[in-house]
N, C-alpha and C positions, 0 to 999 in steps of 0.2 A: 183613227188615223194611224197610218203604221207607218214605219221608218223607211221600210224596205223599198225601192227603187227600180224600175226596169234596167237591166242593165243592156248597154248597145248591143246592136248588131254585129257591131265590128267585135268587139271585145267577145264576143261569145264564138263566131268567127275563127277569132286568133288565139283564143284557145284550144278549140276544136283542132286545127291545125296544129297547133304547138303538141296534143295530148296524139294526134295520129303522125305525128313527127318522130315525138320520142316511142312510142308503138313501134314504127319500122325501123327504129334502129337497136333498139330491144330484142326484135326478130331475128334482124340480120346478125347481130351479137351469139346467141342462141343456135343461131345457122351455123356459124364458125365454130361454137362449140359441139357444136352434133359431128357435123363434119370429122372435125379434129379425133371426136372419139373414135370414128369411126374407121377410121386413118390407122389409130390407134389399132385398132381390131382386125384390120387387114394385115399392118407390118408385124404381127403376135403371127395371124395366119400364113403370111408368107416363112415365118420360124419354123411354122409347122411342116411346111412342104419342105425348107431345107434341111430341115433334121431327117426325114422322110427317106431324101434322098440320099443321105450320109447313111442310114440305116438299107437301106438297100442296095447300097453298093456292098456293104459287109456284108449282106445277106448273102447276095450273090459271089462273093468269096467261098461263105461258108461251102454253098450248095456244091461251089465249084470241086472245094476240097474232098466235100463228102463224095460228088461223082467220082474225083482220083481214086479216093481210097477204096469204095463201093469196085470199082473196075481195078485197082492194082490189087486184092484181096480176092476178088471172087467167091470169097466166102459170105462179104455181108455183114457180116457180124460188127465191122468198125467204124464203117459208115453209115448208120441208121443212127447212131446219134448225131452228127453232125448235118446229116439228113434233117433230123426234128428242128434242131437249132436254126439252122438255115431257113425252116419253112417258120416257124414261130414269129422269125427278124422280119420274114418277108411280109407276116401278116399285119402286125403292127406298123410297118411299112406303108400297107395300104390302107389302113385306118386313119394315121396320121394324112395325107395325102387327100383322104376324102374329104377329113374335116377341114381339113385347110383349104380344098378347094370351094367347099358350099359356103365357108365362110368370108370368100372373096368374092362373090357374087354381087356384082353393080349395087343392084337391090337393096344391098346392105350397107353399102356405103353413103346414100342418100341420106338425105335431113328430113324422114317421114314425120317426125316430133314441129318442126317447123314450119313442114307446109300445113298440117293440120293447123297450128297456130293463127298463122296468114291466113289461111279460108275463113277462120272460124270469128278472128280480126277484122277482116273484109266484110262476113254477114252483119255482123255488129257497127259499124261503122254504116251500110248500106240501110239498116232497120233505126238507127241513130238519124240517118237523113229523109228517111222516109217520113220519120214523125216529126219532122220539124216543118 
């Protein structure tokens, strides 16, 4: 004779519900956290493209100097270093710029950690009612 008792319908029920309750707001919790970072990762990445372009507006200074003195000299000789300088600012320029741009990509700003969650939540709850 054992102790143990059927427990109701209702009660198993209401807690099925209570346990996929706190499930979806665990999610959603999780969601704001992804997000957030990711926010996080964009406004780092928009740093990148303003620095970007502060760096090549000096670039193009440099360049610009180097063409004077390249053309007020004729010889050459004094502008091939500001020439390199200029193209060096520029290149980093573009570097910064690319990376900041692929890192702003929608794509990356989404909560891919959460929707896997939620499907993977949904199978299990779906294979939870299937066997009852």
């Amino acid at each position: 004779m054992s102790d143990v008792q059927p427990r109701p319908t209702g009660g198993i029920l209401g807690n099925t519900f209570s346990a996929a309750s706190s499930l979806i707001r665990n999610e959603f919790s999780l969601a704001r956290a992804e997000v957030s970072e990711n926010i996080n990762r964009a406004a780092v990445a928009l740093g990148l493209i303003a620095g970007a372009l502060i760096i090549a507006l000096v670039s193009l200074n440099v360049l610009a100097a180097a063409l004077v003195v390249s053309l007020t000299g004729l010889g050459l000789d004094a502008g091939w270093p500001s020439l390199l300088v200029g193209g060096g600012l520029a290149v980093i320029a573009l570097a910064m710029v690319a990376k900041g741009t692929s890192d702003l990509k929608l794509s990356s700003i989404a909560p891919k950690r959460t929707a896997k969650n939620v499907k993977r939540d949904a199978q299990t709850i779906k294979e939870t009612y299937n066997d009852v």
